[in-house]
N, C-alpha and C positions, 0 to 999 in steps of 0.2 A: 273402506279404503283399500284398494289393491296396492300390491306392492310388484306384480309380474304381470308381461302384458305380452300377448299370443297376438304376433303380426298375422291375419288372415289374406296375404299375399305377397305377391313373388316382386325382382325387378329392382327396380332404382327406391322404388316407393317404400318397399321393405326394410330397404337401405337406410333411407332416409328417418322411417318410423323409429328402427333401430338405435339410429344416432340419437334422436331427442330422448328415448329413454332412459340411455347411458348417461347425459346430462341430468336427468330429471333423477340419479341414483337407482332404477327400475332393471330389473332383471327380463330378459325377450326370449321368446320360443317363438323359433320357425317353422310354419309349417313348408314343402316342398313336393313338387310329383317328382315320377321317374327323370324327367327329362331335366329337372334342375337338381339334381343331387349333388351337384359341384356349385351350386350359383351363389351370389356373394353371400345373401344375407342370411343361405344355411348359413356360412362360415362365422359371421360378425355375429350371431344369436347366441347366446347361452347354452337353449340347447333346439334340438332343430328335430320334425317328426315326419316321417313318409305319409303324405297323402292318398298316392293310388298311380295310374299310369298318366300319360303326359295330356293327353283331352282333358281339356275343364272341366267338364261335367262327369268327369272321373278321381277329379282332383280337389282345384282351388274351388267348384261350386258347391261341394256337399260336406254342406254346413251340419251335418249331423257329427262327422266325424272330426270340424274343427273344433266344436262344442265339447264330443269325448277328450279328445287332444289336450285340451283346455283346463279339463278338470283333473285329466290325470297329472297335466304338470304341473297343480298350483297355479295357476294361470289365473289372475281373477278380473283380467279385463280383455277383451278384444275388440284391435283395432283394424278395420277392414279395408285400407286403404282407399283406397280408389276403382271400377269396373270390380269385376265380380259379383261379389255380394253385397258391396256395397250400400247400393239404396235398395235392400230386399226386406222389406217390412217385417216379413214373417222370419228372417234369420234374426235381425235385431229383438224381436220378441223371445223370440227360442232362448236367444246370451238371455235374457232376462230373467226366463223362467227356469234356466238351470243356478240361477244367482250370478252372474257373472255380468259384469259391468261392460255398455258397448258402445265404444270410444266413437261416439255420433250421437244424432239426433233421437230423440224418440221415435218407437212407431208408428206411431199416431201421426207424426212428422211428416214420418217419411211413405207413409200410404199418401196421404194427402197432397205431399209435395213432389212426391217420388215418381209419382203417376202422374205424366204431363197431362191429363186432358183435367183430372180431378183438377189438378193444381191453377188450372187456366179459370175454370167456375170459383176453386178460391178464393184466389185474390181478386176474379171481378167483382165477386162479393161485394169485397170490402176497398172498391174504389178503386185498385188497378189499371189503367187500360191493357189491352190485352192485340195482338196479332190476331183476326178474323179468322174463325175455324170452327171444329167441332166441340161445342160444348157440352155441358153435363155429365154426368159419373158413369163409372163400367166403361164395358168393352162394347163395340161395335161390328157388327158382320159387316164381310164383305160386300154384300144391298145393301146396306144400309149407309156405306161407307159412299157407292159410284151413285146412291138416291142425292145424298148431301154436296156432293165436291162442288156441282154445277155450279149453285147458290154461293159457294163459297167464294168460285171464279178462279179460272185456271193465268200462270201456273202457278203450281199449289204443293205441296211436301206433305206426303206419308210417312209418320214418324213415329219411334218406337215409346210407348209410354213408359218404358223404365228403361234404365240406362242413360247412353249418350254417348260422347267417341264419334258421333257418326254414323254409330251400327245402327239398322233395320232403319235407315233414312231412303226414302227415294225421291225423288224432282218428275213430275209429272207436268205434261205439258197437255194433254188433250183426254177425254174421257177412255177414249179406245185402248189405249196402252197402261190405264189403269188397272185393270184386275188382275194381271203380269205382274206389274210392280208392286202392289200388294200382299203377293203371293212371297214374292221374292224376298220382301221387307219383314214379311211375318218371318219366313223361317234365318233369318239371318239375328232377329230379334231375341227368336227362341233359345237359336244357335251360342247366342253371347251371356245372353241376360237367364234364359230357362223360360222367358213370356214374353209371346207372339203379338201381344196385345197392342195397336196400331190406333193413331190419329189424325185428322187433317188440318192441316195451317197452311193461310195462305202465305205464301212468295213474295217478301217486301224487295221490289228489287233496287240494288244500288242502295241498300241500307249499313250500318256498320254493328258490328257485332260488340257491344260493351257489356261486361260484366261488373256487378259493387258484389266487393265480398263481407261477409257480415259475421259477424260471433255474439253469443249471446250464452247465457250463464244461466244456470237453474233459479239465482236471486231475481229474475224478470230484466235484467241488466241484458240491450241488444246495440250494439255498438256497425259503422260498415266503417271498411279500411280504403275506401275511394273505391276508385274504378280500375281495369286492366283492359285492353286492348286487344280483342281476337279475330280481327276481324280477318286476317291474311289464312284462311283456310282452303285445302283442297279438297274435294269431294267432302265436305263438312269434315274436314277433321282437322282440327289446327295446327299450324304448322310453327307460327312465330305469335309471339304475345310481348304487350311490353304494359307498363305502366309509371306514369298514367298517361292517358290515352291524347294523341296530340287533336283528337277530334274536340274534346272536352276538354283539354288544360286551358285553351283560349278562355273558355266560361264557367268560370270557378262556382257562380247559380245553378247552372247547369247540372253541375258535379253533387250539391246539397239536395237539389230537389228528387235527383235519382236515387241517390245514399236514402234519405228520410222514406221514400217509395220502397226500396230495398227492406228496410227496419219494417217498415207496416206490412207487406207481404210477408216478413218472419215472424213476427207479432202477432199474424191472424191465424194461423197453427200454433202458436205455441212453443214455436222451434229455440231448441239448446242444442249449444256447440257452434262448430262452423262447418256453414253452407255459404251459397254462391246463386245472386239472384241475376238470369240473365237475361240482355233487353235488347231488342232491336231499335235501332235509330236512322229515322233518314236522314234526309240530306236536307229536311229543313228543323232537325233538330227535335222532331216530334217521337218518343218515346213508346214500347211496346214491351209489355212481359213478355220473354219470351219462354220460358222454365226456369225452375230451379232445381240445381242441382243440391243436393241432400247429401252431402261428402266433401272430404278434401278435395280439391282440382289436380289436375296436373299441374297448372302453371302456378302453381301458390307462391313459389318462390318470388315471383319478380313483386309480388306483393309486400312481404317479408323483407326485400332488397329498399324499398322506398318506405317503409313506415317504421321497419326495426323491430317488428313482433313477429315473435316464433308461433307460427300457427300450429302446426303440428303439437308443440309443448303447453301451448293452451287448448287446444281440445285435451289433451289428457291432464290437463287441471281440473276444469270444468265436468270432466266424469266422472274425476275423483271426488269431487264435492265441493271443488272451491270455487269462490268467487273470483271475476275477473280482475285481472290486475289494470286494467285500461276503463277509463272513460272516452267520448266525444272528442269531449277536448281534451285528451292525451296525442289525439292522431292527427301527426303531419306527414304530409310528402314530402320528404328529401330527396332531389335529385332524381336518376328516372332508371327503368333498368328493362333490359330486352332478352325474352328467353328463346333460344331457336331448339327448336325438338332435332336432337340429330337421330333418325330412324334406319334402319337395315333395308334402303330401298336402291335403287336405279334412278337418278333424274335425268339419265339420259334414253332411257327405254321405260318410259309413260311410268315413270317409277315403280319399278315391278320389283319386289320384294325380295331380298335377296337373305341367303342361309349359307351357313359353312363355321367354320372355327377363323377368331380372329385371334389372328397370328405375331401382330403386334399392335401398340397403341401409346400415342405419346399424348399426354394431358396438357392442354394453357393452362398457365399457370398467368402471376401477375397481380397486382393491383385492380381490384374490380372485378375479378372472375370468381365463377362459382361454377362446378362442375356438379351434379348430381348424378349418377351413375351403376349402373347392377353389375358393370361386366370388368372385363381384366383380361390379358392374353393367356389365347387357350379356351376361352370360354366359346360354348356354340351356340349359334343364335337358331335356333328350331324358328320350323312353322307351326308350331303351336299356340301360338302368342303372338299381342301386341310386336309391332318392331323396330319401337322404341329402346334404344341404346345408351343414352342419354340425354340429358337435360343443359346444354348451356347455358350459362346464366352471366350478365354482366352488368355494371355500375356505373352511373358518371354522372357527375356534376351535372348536367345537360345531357338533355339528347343528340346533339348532335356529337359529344364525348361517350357515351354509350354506343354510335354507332360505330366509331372510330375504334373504340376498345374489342365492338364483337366484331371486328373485320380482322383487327389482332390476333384474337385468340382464334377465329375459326382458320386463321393459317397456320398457325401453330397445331392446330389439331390433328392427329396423323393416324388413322386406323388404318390397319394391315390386315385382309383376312374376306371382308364382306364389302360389296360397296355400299357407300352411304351417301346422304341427301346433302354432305356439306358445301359441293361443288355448289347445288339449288342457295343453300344459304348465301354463301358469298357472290352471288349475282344481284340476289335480292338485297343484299347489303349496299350494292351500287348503284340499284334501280333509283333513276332521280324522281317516282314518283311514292316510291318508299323514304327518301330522303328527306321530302314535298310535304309529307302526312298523308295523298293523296290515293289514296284504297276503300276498297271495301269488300265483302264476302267473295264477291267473283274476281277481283282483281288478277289470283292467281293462274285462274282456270280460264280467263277470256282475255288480260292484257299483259300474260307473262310468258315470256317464251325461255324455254335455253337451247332455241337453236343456232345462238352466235356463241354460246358457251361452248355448244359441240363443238365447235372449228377451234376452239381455244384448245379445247381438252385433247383434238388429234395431233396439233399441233405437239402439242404439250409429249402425249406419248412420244411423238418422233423423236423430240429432243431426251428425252428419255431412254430410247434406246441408245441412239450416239450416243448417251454419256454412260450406258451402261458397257459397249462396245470398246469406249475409250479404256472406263478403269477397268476391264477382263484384260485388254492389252499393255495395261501399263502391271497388273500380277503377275501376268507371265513374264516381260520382261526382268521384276525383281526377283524372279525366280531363278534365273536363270543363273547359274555356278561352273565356274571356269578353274576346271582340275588343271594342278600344278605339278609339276615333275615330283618324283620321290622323295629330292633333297630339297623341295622348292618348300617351307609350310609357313611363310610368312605372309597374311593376307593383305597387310599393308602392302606390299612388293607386286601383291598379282592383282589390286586393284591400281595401282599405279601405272600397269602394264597396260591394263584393260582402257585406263583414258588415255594412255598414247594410243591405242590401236584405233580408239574412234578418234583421232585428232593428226 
């Protein structure tokens, strides 16, 4: 039974890990590289350790030295949040073998399930359907990979077997431009995760992206918390998530048969803690494993928002040794909740990532809001990292009071410093085909434009200068001081002067 817990990452996530400890009475050590020795969740930890310079793989990857870290501060659990090390089989074994408890899956787990192509063989196993691709265990060459795609049928995605985010993903459309895109995907693979390691799945098009998230306990107790909604993603990387999903609330069958599929793909490894199994769906409802992810999500929150359990605080029950506090039938949906990732981008220049020090930042607040968050003014958003800023989160009765509440808050939201994707968010807030239910993976990248938001936002500036134009002219005006004779020092007298003179 630990009683101290070594967050092994940076961000809102650290943040977040941090808070449930505090509640749960648990003392936190941060670790941090060069580039975040100001960032929040040094500050909110206990006590906080230099990893190395600001590259990952100088820092947040090398799990040798968050392991030393670990033991020199008493540490006796670590919890890896999300990307990084997260699904890295051989780091969770290492916590193991030095004794230190590792707030996730086992390895065994997370080889199996961590590794998309392993994990597709699986759960075919044991009765899954599965997305048509490359099956069987290990790694795949290059030949071996442009021998297979053909039989697969293009188009078809080259995808990274560990991780996820998006990295070391590519969309291939014809044979020829494959061994490029392979190339590219392996080392971006490398680049994120530390393995190159690549698979193929075919391209369900017009399908929706639904996740069941699931928990389960060392007692064989495997519980899912419904479903979440990711389908609104750019370049595979998601952008808005809500739950639960308006694809599936019409069909509450629907919702049971995926959740029970969900449990038996965790059930067939073995898996404790929470993970997150995800499925493709088309549009006539027909169902596809698509990976599991082997860690917390980013979007847990809107999970948490509708069912009332702290995820976070039950993974580190459940590695401390306890049994779940939840059954089946403990979990209900109340109400519905929508998270928009606010990221350090451009959405009016193909959203190109933007860096600097933000200078200032005003939070929503309110009924139904939930902000998750790593940064603060002053703080500088590098390109060494994800460029994720924060997490909106919001709550309603209904969905159509969730959309009403995040259209509130994301105007209320005010960052100074970097530009950010919120202008994107509050378009898509109005879009009648997001209003509609009416999306899916490509919606954003083939039926979403913000080139009538540009005409809004020039707009927008112009009237912004004039109003800045206005109040420079009306400071200099108050500025201005009207000297009085020697004997004159009554300011009553020479402001009473001053409105005859205009009158």
């Amino acid at each position: 039974m630990f009683n101290k817990v070594l967050i092994a990452n940076r961000g809102e996530i650290a943040v977040r890990i941090i808070r449930a400890c505090r509640e749960l009475g648990l003392q936190t050590v941060a670790v941090f590289s060069e580039a975040d020795r100001q960032a929040l969740h040094v500050r909110y930890a206990d006590e906080a350790y230099l990893l190395g310079p600001a590259p990952s793989r100088q820092s947040y990857l090398r799990g040798e030295k968050i392991i030393e870290i670990a033991k020199k501060s008493g540490a006796g659990g670590i919890h890896p949040g999300y990307g990084f090390l997260a699904e890295r089989a051989d780091f969770a074994q290492a916590c193991l073998d030095a004794g230190l408890a590792f707030i996730g899956p086992k390895p065994t787990a997370i080889a199996a399930m961590g590794d998309k192509a392993v994990a597709r063989s699986t759960v075919s196993a044991a009765g899954v359907p599965v997305v048509p691709g490359t099956e069987g265990e290990g790694s795949l060459r290059d030949e071996e990979l442009l021998r297979l795609a053909p039989g697969i049928g293009f188009p078809l995605l080259i995808k990274a077997t560990a991780g996820g985010g998006g990295k070391g993903m590519r969309e291939v459309h014809s044979l020829d431009e494959m061994p490029d895109l392979i190339t590219s995907a392996r080392r971006e693979a490398e680049a994120a995760f530390g393995d190159g390691n690549v698979y193929l799945e075919k391209l369900v098009e017009g399908a929706r992206h639904i996740e069941i998230q699931v928990l389960a306990d060392s007692f064989g107790n495997t519980i899912y918390l419904g479903e979440r909604e990711c389908s609104l993603q750019r370049r595979h990387q998601k952008l808005v998530e809500e739950a639960p999903s308006p694809f599936i609330d019409e069909d509450g069958d629907l919702r049971q048969r995926m959740g029970e599929l969900a449990v038996r793909a965790a059930q067939a490894v073995g898996y404790v803690n929470a993970g997150t199994i995800e499925f493709l769906v088309d549009q006539d409802k027909n169902y596809y494993f698509l990976e599991m992810n082997t860690r917390l999500q980013v979007e847990h929150p809107v999970t948490e928002a509708v069912t009332g359990i702290d995820i976070v605080k039950e993974q580190i029950r459940i590695a401390r040794g306890r049994q779940m506090r939840y059954t089946q039938e403990d979990v209900h949906l109340n109400g519905w909740s929508i998270d928009c990732r606010v990221n350090a981008e451009d959405p009016y220049n193909n959203f190109m990532p933007s860096t600097g020090r933000i200078t200032h930042i005003l939070l929503p607040t309110g009924p139904g809001v939930r902000i998750d968050t790593g940064v603060y003014p002053g703080f500088e958003i590098s390109p060494f990292y994800d460029s994720l800023i924060s997490k909106l989160i919001v709550w309603g009765e209904t969905r159509a009071e969730a959309i009403l509440r995040m259209r509130r808050a994301l105007e209320e939201y005010q960052i100074v410093g970097v530009r950010t994707n919120i202008p994107f968010h509050q378009k898509l807030m109005d879009s009648h085909h997001f209003m509609a239910g009416r999306f899916d993976t490509r919606f954003v990248e083939n039926r979403f434009t913000m080139a009538e938001a540009a005409g809004d936002n020039e707009q927008a500036e112009i009237a912004a200068i004039f109003a800045t134009l206005v109040a420079h002219r009306q400071t200099q005006r108050a500025a201005n001081i009207m000297r009085g004779s020697a004997g004159d020092d009554n300011n009553w007298k020479r402001a009473g002067r001053w409105e005859r003179l205009r009158h």
